[in-house]
C-alpha positions in Angstrom: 77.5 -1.0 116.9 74.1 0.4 117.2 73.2 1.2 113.4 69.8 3.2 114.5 68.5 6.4 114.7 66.8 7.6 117.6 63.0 7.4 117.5 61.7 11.2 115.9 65.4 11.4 114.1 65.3 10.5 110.1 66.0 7.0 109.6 69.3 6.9 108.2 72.0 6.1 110.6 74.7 9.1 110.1 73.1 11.1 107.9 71.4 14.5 108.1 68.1 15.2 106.5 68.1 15.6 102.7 65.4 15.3 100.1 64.6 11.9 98.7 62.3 10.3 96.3 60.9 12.7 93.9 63.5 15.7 94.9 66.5 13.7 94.5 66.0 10.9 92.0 65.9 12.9 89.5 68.8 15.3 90.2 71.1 12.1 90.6 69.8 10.2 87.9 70.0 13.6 85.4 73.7 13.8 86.5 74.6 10.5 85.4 73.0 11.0 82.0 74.7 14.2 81.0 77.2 11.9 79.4 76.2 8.8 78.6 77.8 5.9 79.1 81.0 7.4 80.2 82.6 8.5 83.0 80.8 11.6 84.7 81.1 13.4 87.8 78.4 12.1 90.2 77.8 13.8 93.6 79.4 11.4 96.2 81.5 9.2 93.6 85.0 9.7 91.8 83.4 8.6 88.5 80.7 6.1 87.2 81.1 2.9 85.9 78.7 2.2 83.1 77.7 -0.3 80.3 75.3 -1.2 77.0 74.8 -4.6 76.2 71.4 -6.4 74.7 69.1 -9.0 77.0 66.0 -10.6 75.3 66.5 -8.8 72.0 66.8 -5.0 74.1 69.2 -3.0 74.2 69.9 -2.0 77.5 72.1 0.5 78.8 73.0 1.3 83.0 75.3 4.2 84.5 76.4 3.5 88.4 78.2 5.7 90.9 81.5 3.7 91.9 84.2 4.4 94.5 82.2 3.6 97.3 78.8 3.7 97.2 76.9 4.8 100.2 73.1 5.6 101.4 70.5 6.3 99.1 72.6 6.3 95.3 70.6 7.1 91.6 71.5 4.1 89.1 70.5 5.1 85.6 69.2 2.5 83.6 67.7 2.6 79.5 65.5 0.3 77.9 65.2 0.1 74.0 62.6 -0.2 73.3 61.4 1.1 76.5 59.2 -1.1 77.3 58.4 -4.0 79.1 59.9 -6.0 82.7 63.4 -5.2 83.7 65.4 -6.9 86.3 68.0 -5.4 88.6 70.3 -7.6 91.0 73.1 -7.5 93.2 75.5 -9.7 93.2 78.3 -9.4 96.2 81.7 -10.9 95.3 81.7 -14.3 96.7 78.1 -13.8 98.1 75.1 -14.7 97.2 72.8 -12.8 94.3 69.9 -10.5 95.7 67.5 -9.4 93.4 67.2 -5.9 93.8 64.0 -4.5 91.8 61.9 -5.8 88.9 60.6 -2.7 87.3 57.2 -3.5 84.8 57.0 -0.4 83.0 59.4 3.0 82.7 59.2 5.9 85.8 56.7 8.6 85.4 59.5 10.5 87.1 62.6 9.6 84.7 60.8 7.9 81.8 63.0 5.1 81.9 63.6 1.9 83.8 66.3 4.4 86.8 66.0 3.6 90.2 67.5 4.5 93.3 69.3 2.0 95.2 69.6 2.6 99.0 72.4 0.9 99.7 72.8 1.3 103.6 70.0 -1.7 103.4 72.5 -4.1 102.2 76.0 -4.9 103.4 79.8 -3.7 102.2 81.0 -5.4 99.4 82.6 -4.9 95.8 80.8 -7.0 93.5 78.3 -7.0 90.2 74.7 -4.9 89.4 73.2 -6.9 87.2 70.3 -5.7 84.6 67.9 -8.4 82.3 65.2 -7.6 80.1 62.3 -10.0 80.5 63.9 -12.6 82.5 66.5 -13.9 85.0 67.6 -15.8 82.3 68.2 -13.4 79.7 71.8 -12.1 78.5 73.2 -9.7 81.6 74.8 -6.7 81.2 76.5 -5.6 84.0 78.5 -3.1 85.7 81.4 -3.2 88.7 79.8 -1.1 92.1 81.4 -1.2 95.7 79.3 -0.6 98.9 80.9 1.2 101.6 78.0 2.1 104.2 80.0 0.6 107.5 77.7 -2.9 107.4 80.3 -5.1 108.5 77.7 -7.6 109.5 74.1 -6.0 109.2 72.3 -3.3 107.3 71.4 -0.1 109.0 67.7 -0.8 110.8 65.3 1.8 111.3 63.3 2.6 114.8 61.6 0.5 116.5 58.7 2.9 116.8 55.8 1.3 114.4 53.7 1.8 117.6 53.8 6.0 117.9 52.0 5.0 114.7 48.9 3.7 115.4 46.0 5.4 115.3 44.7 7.7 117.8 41.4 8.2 119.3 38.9 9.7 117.2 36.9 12.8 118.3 35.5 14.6 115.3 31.7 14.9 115.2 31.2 12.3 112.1 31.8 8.6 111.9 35.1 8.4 110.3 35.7 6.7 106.9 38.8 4.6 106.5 40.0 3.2 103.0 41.5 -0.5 102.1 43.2 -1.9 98.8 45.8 -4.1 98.3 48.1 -5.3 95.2 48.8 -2.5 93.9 52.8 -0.7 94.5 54.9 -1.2 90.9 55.6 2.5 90.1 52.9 1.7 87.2 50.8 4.8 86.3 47.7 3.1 87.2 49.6 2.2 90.7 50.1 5.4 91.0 47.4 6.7 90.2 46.0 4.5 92.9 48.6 5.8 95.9 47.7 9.6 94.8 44.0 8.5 95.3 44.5 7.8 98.6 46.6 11.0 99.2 44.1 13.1 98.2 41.1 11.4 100.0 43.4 11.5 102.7 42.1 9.4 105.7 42.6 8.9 109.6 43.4 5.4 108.5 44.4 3.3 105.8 44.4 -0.7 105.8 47.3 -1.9 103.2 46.3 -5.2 101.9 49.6 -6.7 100.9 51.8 -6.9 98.0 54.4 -4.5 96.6 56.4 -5.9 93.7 57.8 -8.0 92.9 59.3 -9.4 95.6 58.7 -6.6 98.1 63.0 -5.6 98.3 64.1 -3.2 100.4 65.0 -1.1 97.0 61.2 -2.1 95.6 59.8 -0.3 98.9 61.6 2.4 97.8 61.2 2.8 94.4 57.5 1.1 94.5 55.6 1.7 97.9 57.7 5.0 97.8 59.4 7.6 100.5 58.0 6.5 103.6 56.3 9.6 105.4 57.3 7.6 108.6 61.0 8.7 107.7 60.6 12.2 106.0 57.7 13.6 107.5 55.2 15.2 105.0 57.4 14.4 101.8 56.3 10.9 101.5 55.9 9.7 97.8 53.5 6.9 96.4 52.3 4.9 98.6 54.6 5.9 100.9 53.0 9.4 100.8 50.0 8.0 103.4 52.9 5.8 105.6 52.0 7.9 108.6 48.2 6.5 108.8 48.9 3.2 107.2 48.4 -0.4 108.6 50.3 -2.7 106.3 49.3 -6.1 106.5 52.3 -8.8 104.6 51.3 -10.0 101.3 52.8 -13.1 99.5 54.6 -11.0 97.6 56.9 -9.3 100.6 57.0 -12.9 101.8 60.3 -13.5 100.1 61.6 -10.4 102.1 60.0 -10.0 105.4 63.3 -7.9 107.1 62.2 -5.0 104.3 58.8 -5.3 105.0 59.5 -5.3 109.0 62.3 -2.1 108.6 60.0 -0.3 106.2 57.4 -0.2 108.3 59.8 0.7 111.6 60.2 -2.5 112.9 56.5 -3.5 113.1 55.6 -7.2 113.7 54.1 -9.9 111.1 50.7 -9.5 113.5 49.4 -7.6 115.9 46.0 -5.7 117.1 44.4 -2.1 117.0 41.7 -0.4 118.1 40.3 3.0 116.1 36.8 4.3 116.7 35.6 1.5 118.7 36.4 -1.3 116.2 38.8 -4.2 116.8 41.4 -4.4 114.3 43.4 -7.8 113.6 46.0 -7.6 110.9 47.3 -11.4 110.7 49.6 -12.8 107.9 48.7 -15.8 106.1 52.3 -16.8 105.3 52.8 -17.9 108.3 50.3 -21.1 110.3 47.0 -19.6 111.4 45.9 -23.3 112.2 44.3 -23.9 115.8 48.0 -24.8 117.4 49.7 -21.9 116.1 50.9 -18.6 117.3 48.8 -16.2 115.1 45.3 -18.4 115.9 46.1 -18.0 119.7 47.0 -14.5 119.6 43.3 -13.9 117.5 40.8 -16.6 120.4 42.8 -14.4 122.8 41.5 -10.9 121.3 38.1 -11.8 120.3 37.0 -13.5 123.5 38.9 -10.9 125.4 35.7 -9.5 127.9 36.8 -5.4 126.9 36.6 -6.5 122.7 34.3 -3.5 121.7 31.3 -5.1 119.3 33.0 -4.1 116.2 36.1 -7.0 114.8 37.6 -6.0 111.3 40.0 -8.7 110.9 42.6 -8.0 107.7 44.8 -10.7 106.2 46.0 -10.6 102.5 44.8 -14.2 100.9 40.8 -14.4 100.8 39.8 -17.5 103.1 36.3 -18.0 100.6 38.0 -18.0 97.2 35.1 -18.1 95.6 31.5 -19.6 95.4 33.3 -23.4 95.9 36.3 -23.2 96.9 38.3 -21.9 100.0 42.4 -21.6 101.7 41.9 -24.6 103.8 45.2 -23.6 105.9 42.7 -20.7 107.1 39.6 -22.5 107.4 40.1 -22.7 111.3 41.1 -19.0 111.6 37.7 -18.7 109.3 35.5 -20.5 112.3 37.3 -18.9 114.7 36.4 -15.9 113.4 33.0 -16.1 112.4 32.2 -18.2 116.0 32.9 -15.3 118.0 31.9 -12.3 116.2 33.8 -10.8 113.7 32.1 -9.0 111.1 34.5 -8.3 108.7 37.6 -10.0 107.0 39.1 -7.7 104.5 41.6 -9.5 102.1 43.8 -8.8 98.8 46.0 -10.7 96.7 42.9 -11.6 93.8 43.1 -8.4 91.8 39.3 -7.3 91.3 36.6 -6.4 93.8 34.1 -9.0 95.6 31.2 -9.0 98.3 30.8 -12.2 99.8 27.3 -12.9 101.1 27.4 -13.4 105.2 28.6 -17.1 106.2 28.7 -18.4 109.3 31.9 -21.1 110.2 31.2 -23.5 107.3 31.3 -20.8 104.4 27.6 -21.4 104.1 25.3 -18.4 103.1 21.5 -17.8 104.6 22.0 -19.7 108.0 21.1 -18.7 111.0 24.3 -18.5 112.1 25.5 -16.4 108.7 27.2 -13.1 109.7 31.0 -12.9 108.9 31.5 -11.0 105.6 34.7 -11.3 103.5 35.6 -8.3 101.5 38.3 -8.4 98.8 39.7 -5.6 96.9 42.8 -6.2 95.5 42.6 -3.5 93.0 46.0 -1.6 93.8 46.4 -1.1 90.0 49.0 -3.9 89.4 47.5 -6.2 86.8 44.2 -6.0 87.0 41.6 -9.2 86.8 38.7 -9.8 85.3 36.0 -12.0 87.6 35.6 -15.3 85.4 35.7 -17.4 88.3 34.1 -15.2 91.0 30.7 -14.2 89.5 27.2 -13.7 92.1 26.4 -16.7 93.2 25.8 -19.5 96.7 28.8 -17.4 98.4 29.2 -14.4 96.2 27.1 -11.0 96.1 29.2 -9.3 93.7 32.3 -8.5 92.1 33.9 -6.4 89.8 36.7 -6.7 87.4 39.1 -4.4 85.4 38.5 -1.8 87.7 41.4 0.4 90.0 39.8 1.4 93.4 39.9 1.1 97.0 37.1 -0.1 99.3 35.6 2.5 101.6 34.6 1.8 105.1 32.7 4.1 107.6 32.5 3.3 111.4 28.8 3.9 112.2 28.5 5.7 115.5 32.3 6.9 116.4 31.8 10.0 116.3 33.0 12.0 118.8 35.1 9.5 120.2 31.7 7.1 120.1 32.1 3.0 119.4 31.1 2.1 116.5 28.4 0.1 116.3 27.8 -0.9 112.3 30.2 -0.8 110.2 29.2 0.0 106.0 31.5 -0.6 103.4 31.7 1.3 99.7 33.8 -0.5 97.1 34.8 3.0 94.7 37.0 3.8 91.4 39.0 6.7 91.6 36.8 9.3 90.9 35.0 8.4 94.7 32.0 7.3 92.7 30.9 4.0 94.7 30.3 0.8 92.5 28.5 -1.1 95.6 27.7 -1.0 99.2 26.7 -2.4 102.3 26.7 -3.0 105.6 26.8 -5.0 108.2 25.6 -4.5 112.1 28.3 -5.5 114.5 
């Protein structure tokens, strides 16, 4: 049976459109709290199950829809005190357990550690939800839930249209600005904060560095990254709010659950190319071999000595291939040459959570040669714990960083206006407020 909706149709297989995350989170999870942990009368479900029990000296209290749950179903959860990292799993009877979301802090939209679970991602089953404080480890409380989407044997997938969503030509009379950021998606305020940033700046395109946490789940994407404007045009949330003009690129984090990534994002693969405003865009993964025998290195000599590559090559991955002013990821020091030997300008990068300007360096990692040009860019200040810059100050490799600091890097294709290529490309690393904290530029 074809699970799928039809490409321009919302996402969920059987069902009509209906408000999500914020509109309807809150109205399912306010339902199930009228009466706390008892049996109330939940939209969709006969009655809730529901429990209190203490994990890692909390007490810790969760409310779930039973009698079937299907698509997109609230799950009340409290935290006393309510603070601190909460663990939600799913374990199917006689399967095997699937963490489900670690939350790091309570909503801004329920003020406690709720979530909604979409359950058409996962198959039927009766079986356990699981909540910990602080740990796998700690004491469970736990409540009885059965899923009844019609997933006999696989979860409901959604179109295999990631392409209609790439950008389009631009034509505007001023060089576009696109933004960048990674390691950021928790549903933390300073997250958040982040993702309505972006929103508000709103550009033609924005490059997604990688990571949502903690283990990028299909529920985490929901919760996290947010409502996916790919799905519910216009009423994205989060993150999820700028869907429609993002380019994800797979972060460590999502490595443990590459199908989410993938369906989140409508099917899109691990790697692939782009063109906007007369710039080459690579987005590569670096949990997977980008070695000289590999897939992802010949996909990359094949686009970069292609004779129609314009001059411009922004090349995105999530882990930074210079770590520092010493070290360097020596499973990408062959992508690194690759990329520096036949003219990239730019690699853009995540997963350290600060800001830092690497000096040009040709194929060695070696500043002020003559062959010195590719530029590695990381800004992996999303909002999600935040680092300092001990072991990246100025230095042989480094220009200059910045730590303890939520932002987004700025980048502005000189000369695509008007549907122009781009011939420099400068770059604005930026807080919140748009003020910039450095810039640069390099000539393609």
């Amino acid at each position: 049976m074809d699970l799928r909706c039809r490409a321009g149709s919302f996402r969920r297989w059987g069902a009509a459109p209906r408000a999500r995350l914020p509109d309807r989170l809150p109205t399912l999870l306010a339902l199930a709290a009228i009466v706390p942990m008892a049996a109330v009368a939940v939209p969709g479900a006969a009655r809730a199950d529901s429990n209190c029990g203490t994990s890692g000296g909390h007490t810790i209290c969760v409310v779930a829809p039973v009698g079937g749950l299907s698509g997109d179903s609230g799950v009340t959860v409290t935290n006393s005190p309510n603070a601190g990292v909460v663990i939600a799993t799913w374990i199917p009877s006689g399967g095997t357990p699937t963490q489900l979301i670690e939350s790091y802090a309570p909503s801004s939209t329920t003020h406690d550690y709720s979530f909604v679970w979409p359950t058409e991602e996962y198959l039927d089953s009766d079986g356990t939800l699981r909540l910990q404080w602080g740990s796998t480890g700690s004491t469970a409380v736990d409540v009885s839930v059965t899923l009844s989407n019609g997933n006999a044997s696989d979860f409901q997938h959604s179109p295999d249209d990631w392409a209609n969503y790439l950008p389009g030509a631009w034509t505007k009379p001023n060089d576009p600005t696109i933004l960048a950021v990674g390691d950021g998606p928790s549903n933390e305020v300073t997250s958040n904060a982040v993702a309505d940033r972006i929103a508000q700046v709103d550009p033609p395109l924005f490059l997604f560095l990688g990571d949502v946490y903690e283990t990028g789940t299909f529920t985490e994407f929901l919760n996290h990254y947010g409502v996916s404007a790919l799905d519910a045009p216009g009423a994205g949330t989060l993150w999820g709010a700028t869907a429609d003009v993002t380019q994800p690129t797979v972060g460590n984090h999502e490595n443990a659950s590459t199908p989410a990534f993938i369906d989140y994002w409508h099917q899109r693969p691990l790697f692939t190319k782009f063109t906007f405003g007369g710039v080459l865009f690579l987005d590569m993964d670096t949990n997977i071999s980008l070695k000289s025998t590999s897939k992802q290195y010949k996909f990359v000599q094949s686009a970069l000595t292609d004779p129609a590559a314009p001059p411009c090559v922004v090349t995105f991955w999530h882990k930074p291939a210079a770590k520092n002013n010493t070290q360097t990821i020596f499973s990408l020091q062959q992508a690194w040459a690759l990329l520096a030997n036949n003219g990239a300008d730019l690699l853009l990068n995540g997963n350290q959570h600060h800001m830092v300007e690497f000096k040009p360096l040709d194929a060695d990692f070696a500043a002020g040669t003559q062959q010195a040009h590719l530029v590695e860019l990381v800004d992996g200040t999303g909002g999600h714990k935040l680092a300092g810059v001990a072991n990246t100050p100025p230095g042989a490799r480094i220009a200059w960083s910045k730590g303890k600091m939520a932002g987004y890097l700025a980048l502005t294709l000189v000369g695509a206006a008007e549907g122009g290529q781009a011939t420099a490309i400068r770059w604005d690393f930026e807080d919140l407020n748009g003020n910039s904290l450095r810039s640069g530029s390099v000539t393609c």
